[in-house]
DOTORGU-639993 format. One record per residue: x, y, z of N, C-alpha, C in turn; residue in three letters. Coordinates in steps of 0.02 Angstrom, whole numbers, padded with zeros to 5 digits, always signed. Layout:
XYZXYZXYZALA ...
//
This chain:
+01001+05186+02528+00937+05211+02507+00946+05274+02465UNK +00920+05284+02412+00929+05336+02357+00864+05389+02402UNK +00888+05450+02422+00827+05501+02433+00812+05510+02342UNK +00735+05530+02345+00705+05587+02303+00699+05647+02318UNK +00766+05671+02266+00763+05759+02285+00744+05809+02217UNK +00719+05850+02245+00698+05895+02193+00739+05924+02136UNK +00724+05953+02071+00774+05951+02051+00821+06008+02072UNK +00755+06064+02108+00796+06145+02153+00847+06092+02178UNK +00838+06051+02210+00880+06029+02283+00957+06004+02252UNK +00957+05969+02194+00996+05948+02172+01058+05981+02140UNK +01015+06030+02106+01074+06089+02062+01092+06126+02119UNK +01051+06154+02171+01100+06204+02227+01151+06152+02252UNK +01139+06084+02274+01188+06027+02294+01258+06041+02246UNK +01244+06002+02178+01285+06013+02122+01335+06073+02122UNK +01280+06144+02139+01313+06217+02112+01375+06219+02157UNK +01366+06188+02240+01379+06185+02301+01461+06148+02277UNK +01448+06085+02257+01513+06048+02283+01556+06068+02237UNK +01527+06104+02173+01574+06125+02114+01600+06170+02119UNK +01600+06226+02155+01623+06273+02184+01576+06327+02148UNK +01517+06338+02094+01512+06387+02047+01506+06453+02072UNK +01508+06499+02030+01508+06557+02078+01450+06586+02106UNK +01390+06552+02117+01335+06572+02150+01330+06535+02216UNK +01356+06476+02217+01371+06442+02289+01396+06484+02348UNK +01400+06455+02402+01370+06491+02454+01440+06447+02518UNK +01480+06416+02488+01515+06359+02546+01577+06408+02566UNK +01580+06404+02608+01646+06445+02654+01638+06495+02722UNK +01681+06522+02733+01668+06568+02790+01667+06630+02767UNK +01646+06693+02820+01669+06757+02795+01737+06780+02847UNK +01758+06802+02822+01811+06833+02867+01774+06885+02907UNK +01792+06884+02970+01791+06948+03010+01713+06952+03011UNK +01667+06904+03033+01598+06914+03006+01562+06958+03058UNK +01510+06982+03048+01461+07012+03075+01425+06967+03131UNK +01400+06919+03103+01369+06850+03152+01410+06774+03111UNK +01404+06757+03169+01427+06676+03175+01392+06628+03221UNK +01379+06579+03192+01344+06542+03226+01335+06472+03208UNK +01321+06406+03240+01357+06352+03243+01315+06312+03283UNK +01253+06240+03247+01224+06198+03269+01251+06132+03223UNK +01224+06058+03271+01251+06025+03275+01295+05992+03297UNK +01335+05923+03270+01360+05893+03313+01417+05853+03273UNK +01467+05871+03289+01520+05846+03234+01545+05765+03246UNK +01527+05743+03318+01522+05679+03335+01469+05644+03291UNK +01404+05649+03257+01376+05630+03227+01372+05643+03169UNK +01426+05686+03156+01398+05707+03052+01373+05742+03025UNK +01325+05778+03085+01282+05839+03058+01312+05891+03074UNK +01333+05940+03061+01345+05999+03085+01361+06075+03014UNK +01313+06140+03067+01312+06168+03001+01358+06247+03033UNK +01397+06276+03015+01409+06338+03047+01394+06394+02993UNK +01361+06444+03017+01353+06498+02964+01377+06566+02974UNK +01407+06608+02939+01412+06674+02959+01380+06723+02895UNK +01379+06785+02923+01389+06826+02902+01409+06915+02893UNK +01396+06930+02858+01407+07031+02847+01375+07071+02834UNK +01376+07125+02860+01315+07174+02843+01342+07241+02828UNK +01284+07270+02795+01308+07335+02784+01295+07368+02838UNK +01335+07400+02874+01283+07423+02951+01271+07517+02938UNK +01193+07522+02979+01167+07559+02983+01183+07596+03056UNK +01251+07653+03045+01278+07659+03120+01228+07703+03160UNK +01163+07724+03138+01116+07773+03187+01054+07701+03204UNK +01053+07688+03171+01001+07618+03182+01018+07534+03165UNK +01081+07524+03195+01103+07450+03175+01038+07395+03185UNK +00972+07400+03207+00921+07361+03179+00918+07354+03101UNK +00945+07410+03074+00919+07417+03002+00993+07395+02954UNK +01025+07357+02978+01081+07321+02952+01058+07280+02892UNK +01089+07274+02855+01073+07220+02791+01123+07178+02794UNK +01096+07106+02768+01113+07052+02781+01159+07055+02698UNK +01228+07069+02670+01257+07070+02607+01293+06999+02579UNK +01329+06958+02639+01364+06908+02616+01345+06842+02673UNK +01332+06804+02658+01304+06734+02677+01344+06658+02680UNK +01392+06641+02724+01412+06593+02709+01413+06515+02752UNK +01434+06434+02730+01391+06406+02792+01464+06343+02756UNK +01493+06334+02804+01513+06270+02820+01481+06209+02837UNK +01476+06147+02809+01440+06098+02830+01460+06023+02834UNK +01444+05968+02877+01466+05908+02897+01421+05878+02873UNK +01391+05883+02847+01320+05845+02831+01306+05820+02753UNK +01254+05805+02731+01238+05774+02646+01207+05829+02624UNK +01188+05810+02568+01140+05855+02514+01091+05867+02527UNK +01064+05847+02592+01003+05904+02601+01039+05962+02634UNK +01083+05948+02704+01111+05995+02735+01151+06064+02703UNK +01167+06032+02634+01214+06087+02592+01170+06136+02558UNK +01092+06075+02518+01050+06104+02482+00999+06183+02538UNK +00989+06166+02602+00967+06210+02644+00996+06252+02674UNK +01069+06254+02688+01112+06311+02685+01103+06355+02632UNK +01140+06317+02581+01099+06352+02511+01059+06408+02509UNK +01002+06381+02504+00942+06398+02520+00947+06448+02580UNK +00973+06445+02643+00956+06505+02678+00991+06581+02651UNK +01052+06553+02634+01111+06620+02623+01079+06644+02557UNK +01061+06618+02509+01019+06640+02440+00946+06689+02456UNK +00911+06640+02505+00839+06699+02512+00885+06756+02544UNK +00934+06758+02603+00940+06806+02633+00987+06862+02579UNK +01005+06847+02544+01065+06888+02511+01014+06933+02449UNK +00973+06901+02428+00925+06901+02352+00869+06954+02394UNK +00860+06930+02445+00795+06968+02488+00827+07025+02516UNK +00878+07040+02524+00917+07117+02547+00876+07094+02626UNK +00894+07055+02663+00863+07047+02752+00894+07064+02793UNK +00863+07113+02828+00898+07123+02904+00897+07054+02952UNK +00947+07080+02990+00963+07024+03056+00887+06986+03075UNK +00863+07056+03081+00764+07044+03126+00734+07011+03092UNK +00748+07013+03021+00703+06963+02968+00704+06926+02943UNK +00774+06907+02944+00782+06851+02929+00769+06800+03000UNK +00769+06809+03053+00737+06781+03113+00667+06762+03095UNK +00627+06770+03046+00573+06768+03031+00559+06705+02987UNK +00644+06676+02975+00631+06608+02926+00621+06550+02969UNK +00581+06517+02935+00574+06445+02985+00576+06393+02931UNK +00585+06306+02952+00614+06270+02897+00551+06248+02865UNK +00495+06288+02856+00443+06272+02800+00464+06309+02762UNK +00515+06373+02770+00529+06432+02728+00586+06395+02681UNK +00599+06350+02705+00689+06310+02691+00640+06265+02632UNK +00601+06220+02659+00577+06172+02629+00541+06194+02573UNK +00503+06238+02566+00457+06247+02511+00486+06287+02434UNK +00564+06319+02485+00608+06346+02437+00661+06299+02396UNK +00652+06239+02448+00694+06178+02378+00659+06146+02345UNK +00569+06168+02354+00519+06120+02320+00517+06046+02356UNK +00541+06039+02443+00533+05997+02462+00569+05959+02498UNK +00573+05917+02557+00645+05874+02561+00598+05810+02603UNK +00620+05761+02579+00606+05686+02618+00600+05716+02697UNK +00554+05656+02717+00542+05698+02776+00601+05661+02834UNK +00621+05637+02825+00690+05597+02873+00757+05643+02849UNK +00744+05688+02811+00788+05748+02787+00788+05823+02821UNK +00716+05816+02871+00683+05875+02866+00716+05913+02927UNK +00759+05885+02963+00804+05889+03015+00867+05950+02998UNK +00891+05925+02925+00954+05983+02884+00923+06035+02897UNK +00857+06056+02867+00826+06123+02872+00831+06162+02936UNK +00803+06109+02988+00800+06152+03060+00868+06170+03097UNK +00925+06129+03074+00998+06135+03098+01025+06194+03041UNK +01004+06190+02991+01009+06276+02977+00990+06320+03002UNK +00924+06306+03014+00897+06374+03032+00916+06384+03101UNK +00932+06330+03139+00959+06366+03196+01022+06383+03210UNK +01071+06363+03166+01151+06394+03154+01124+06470+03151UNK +01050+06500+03074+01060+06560+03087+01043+06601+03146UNK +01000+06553+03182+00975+06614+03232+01026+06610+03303UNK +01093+06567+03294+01122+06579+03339+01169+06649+03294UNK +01180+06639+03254+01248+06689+03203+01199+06773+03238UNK +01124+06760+03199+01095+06823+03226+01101+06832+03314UNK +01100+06795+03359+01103+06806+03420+01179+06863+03432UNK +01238+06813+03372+01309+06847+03399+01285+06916+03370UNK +01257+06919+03298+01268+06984+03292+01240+07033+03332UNK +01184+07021+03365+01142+07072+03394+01193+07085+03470UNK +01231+07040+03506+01285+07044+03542+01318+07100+03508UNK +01367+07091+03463+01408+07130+03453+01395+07198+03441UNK +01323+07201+03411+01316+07285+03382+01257+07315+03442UNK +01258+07270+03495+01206+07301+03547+01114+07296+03526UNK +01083+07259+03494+01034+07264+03490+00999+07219+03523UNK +00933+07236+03566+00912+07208+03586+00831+07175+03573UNK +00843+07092+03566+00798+07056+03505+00724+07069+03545UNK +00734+07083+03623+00660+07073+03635+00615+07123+03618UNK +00660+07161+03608+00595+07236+03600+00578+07234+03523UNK +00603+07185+03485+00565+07154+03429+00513+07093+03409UNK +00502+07078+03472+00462+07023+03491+00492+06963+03463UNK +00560+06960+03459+00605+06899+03442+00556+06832+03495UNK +00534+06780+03447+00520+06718+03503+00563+06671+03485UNK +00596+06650+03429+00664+06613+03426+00742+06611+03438UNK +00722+06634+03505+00791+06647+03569+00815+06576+03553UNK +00878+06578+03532+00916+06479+03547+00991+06507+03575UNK +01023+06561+03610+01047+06568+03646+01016+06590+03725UNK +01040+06551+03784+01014+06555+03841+01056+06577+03893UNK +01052+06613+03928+01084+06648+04000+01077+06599+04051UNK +01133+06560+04044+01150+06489+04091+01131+06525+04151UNK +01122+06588+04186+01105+06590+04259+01028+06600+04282UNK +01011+06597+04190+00941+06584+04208+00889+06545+04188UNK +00929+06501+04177+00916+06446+04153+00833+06406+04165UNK +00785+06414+04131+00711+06375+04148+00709+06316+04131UNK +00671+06266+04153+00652+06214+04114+00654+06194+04055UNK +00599+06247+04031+00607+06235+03953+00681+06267+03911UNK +00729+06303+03945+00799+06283+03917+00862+06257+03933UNK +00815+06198+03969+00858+06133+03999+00877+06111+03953UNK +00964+06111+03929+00981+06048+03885+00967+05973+03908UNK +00918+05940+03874+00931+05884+03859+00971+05833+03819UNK +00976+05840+03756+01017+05806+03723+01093+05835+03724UNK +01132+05816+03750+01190+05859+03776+01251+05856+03704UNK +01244+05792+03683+01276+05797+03618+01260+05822+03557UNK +01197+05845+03552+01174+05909+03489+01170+05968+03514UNK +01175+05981+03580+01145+06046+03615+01090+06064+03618UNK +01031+06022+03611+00956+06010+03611+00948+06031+03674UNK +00876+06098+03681+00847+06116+03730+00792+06069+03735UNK +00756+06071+03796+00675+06032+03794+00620+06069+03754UNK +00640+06142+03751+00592+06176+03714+00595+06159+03652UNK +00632+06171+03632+00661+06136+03559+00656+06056+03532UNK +00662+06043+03579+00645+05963+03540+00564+05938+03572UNK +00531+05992+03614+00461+05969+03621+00418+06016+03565UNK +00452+06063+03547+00410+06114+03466+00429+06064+03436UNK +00494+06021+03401+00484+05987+03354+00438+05922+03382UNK +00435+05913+03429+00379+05822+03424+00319+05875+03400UNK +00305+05936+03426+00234+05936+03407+00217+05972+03323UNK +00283+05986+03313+00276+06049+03237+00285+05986+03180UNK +00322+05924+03202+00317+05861+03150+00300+05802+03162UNK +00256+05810+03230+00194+05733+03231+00238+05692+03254UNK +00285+05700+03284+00333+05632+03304+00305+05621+03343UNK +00306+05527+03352+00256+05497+03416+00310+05437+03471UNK +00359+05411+03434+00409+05394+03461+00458+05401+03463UNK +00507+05359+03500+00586+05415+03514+00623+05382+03450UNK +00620+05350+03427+00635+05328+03349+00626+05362+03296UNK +00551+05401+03291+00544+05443+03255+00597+05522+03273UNK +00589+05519+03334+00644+05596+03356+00722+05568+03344UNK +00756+05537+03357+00815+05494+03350+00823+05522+03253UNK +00778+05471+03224+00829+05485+03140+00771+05551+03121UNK +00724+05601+03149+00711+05653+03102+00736+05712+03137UNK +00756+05721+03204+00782+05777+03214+00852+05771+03250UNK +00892+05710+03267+00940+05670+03285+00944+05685+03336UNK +00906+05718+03389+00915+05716+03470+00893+05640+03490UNK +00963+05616+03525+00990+05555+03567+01001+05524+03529UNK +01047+05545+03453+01069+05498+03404+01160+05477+03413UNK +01177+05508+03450+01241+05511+03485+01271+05455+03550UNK +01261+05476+03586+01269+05420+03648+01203+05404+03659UNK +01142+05414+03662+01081+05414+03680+01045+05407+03744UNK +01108+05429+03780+01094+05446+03865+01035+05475+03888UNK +01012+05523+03828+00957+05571+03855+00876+05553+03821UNK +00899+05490+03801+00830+05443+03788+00779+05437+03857UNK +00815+05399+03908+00773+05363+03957+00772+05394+04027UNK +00812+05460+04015+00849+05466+04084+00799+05502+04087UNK +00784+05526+04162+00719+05571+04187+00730+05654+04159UNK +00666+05677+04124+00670+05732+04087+00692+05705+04022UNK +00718+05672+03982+00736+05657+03919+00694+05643+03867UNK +00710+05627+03813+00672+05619+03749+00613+05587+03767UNK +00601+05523+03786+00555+05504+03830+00473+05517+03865UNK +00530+05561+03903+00453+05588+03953+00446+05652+03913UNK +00475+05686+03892+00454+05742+03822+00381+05720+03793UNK +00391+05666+03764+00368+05620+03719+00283+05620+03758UNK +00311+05590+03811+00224+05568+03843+00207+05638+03873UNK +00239+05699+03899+00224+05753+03899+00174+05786+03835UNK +00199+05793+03798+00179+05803+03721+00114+05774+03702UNK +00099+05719+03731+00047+05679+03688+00003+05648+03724UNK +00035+05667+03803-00017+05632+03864-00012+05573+03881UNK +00028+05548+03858+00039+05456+03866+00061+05460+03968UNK -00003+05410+03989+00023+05392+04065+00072+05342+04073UNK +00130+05372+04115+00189+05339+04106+00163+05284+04172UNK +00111+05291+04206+00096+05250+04249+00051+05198+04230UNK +00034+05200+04153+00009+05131+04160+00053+05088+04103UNK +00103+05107+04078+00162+05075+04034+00180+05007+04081UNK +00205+04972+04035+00240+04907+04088+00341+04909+04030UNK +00348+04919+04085+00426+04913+04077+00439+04875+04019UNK +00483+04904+03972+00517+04831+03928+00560+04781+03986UNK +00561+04717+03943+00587+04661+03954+00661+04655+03918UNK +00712+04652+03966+00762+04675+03948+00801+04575+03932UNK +00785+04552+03980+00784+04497+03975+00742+04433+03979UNK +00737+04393+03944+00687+04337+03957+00714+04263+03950UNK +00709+04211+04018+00746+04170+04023+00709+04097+03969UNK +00650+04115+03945+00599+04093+03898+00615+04087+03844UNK +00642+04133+03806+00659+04138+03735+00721+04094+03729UNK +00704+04075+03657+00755+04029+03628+00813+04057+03590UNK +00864+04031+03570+00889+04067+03533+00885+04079+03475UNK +00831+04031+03426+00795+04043+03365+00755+04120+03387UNK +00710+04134+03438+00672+04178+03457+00716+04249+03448UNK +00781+04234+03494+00810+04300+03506+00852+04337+03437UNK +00859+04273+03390+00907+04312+03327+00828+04319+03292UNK +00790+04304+03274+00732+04312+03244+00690+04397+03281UNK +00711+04378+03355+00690+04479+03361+00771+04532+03339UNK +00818+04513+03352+00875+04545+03317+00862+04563+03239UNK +00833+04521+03211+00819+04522+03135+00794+04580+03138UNK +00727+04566+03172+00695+04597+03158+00695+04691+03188UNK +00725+04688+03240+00758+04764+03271+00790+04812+03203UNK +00836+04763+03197+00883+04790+03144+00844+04788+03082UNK +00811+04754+03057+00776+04794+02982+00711+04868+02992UNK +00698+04855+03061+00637+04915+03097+00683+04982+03108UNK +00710+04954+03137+00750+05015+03197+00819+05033+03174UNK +00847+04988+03174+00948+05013+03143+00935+05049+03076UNK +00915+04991+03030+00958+04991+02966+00943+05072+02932UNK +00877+05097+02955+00834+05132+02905+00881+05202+02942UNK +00900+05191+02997+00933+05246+03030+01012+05244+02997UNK +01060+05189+02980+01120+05186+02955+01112+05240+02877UNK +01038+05182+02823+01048+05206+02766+01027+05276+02771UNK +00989+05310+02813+00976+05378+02777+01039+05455+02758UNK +01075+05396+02767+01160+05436+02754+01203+05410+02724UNK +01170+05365+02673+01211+05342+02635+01236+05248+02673UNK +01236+05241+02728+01277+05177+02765+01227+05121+02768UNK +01243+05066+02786+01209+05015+02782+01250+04958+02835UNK +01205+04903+02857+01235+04849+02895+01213+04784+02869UNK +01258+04746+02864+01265+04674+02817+01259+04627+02889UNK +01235+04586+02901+01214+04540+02936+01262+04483+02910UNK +01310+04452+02944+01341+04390+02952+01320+04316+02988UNK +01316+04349+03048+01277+04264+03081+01259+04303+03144UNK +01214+04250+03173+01171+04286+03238+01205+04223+03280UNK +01246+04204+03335+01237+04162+03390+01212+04169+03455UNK +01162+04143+03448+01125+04172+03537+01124+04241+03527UNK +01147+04268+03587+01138+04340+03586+01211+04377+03551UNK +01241+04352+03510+01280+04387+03498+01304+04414+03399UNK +01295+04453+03393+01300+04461+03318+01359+04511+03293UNK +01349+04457+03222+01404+04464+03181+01384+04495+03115UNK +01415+04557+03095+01402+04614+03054+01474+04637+03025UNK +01445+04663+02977+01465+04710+02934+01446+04775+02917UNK +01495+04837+02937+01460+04901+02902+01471+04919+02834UNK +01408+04943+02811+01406+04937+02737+01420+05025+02695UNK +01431+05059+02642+01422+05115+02618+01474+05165+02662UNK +01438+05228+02664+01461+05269+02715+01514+05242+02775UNK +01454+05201+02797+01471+05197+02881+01537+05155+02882UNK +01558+05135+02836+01626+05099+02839+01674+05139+02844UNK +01690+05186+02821+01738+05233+02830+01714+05316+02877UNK +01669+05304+02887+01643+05357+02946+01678+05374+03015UNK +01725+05407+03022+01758+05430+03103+01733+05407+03155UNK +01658+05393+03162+01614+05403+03216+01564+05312+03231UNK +01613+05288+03150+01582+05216+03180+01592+05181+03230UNK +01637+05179+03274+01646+05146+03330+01593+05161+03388UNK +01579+05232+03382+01511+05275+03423+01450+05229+03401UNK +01448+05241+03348+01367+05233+03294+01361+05135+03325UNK +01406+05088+03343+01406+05029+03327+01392+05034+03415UNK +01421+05058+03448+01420+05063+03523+01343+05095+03565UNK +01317+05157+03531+01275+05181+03529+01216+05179+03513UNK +01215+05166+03449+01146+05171+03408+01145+05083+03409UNK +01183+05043+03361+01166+04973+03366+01155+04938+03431UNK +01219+04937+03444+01216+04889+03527+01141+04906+03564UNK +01135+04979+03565+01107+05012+03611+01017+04986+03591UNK +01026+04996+03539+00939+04978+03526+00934+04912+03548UNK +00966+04854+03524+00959+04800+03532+00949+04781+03596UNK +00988+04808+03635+00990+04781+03706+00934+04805+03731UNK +00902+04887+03713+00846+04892+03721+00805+04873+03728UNK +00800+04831+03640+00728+04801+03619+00731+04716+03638UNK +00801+04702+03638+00789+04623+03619+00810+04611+03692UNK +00872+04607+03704+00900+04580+03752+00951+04622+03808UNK +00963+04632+03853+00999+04687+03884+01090+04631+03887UNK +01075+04578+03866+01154+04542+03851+01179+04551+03811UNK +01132+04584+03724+01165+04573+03674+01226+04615+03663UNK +01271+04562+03614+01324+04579+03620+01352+04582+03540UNK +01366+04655+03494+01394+04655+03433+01454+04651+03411UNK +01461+04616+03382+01533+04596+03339+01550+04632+03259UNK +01599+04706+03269+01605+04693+03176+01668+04676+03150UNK +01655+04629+03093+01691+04580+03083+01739+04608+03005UNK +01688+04661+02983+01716+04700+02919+01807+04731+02939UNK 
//
């Protein structure tokens, strides 16, 4: 699938992989803050640091001078790094204020990003507000008496509810992935899966109690007491029936999740419950396809269609 990206989005991309000298890709040495979201098992991952000029009577009043962001991810993820280290460097921002960016600040500064994109933005922005967490560690400042409310480092001994990791393979809190169902209208775990990739990994923390899930009907009020269980198996269906819902899983649910990274899945033959594929683009040479085929494919299917089905890739 070709995204439509802006043309901001494209030239910071471009400026990015070319090395030019306004790009923004690397580390800093010896940085001020560092900080590091995502998930390198899945592809996304962004780390950012940076340096400041420090203000040794009032290190609140530090300036933000050099900006830099390593990334695992595509051209939105590069284009919104970009984008953060540029406003912060151009804007002369302290630690405190730049805490003040959020990814409408990301988005409206590339003129935009697909909204199955809109995920790069928030995994920036929270690489920076962990980098700002180290820095305010290191130089002693303390964020609450600034009315900091985008805390994404947590004091494991005090751990609340709402900064229960759930998704254990992005490092997803519940707070955090219940602001995004409600800050981007997500209504199913499909929609949370490919726009903010919590439980895009093993997807353990889909169904399990507290997980993406009951988030979900938390969020939106759905009574989990009057749901009727999926049908994991049905001794009814034919096997015309069962490759005809496989079809159909995989053009709903897989494929749109493979291509939005470039990958794709080629369909070979369906027998009974068992299918025969090909990974297409990307995902053919991807580290993490054996995960993605175990995980995301198998896993939906058995979900949706059959709890027997069984994938074959044959590429």
């Amino acid at each position: 699938m070709a995204w439509e990206y802006s043309e901001k989005t494209k030239k910071l991309f471009t400026d990015a992989i070319n090395n030019s000298e306004n790009a923004h890709i690397g580390e800093v040495e010896n940085p001020d803050g560092e900080g590091f979201h995502g998930s390198l098992v899945c592809g996304d991952a962004i780390k950012l640091t940076f340096s400041v000029k420090r203000d040794e009577k009032h290190p609140e009043n530090d300036i933000i001078t050099k900006a830099r962001y390593l990334t695992f991810g595509c051209t939105s993820a590069i284009a919104a790094s970009e984008a953060i280290c540029t406003i912060m460097e151009h804007g002369k921002y302290t630690p405190i204020k730049a805490l003040s960016l959020t990814k409408d600040d990301i988005v409206a500064f590339l003129d935009g990003l697909p909204t199955q994109k809109i995920h790069c933005s928030i995994m920036g922005i929270e690489a920076l507000y962990a980098a700002i967490h180290d820095w305010a560690k290191k130089r002693g400042v303390d964020l609450k008496k600034f009315g900091v409310k985008n805390e994404c480092v947590v004091d494991n001994e005090k751990e609340t509810e709402d900064s229960r990791t759930v998704c254990r393979c992005m490092g997803m809190n519940k707070k955090y992935i219940r602001d995004q169902i409600k800050d981007l209208k997500l209504r199913s775990v499909e929609e949370v899966v490919s726009v903010i990739k919590a439980g895009s990994v093993c997807g353990s923390c889909i169904e399990e109690s507290g997980g993406i899930r009951d988030i979900l009907n938390e969020v939106w009020g759905y009574d989990k007491s009057k749901a009727t269980p999926p049908e994991h198996s049905d001794q009814n269906k034919t096997p015309y029936q069962i490759s005809k819902e496989i079809e159909k899983v995989l053009s709903s649910d897989i494929i749109p999740i493979l291509e939005r990274d470039g990958g794709g899945l080629e369909i070979i033959d369906i027998r009974g419950k068992e299918l025969y594929f090909k990974l297409k683009g990307a995902c053919r040479a991807c580290h993490a396809a054996n995960d993605t085929i175990e995980y995301t494919i198998q896993k939906i299917l058995r979900d949706k269609v059959d709890k027997d089905v069984k994938v074959i890739n044959v590429g």
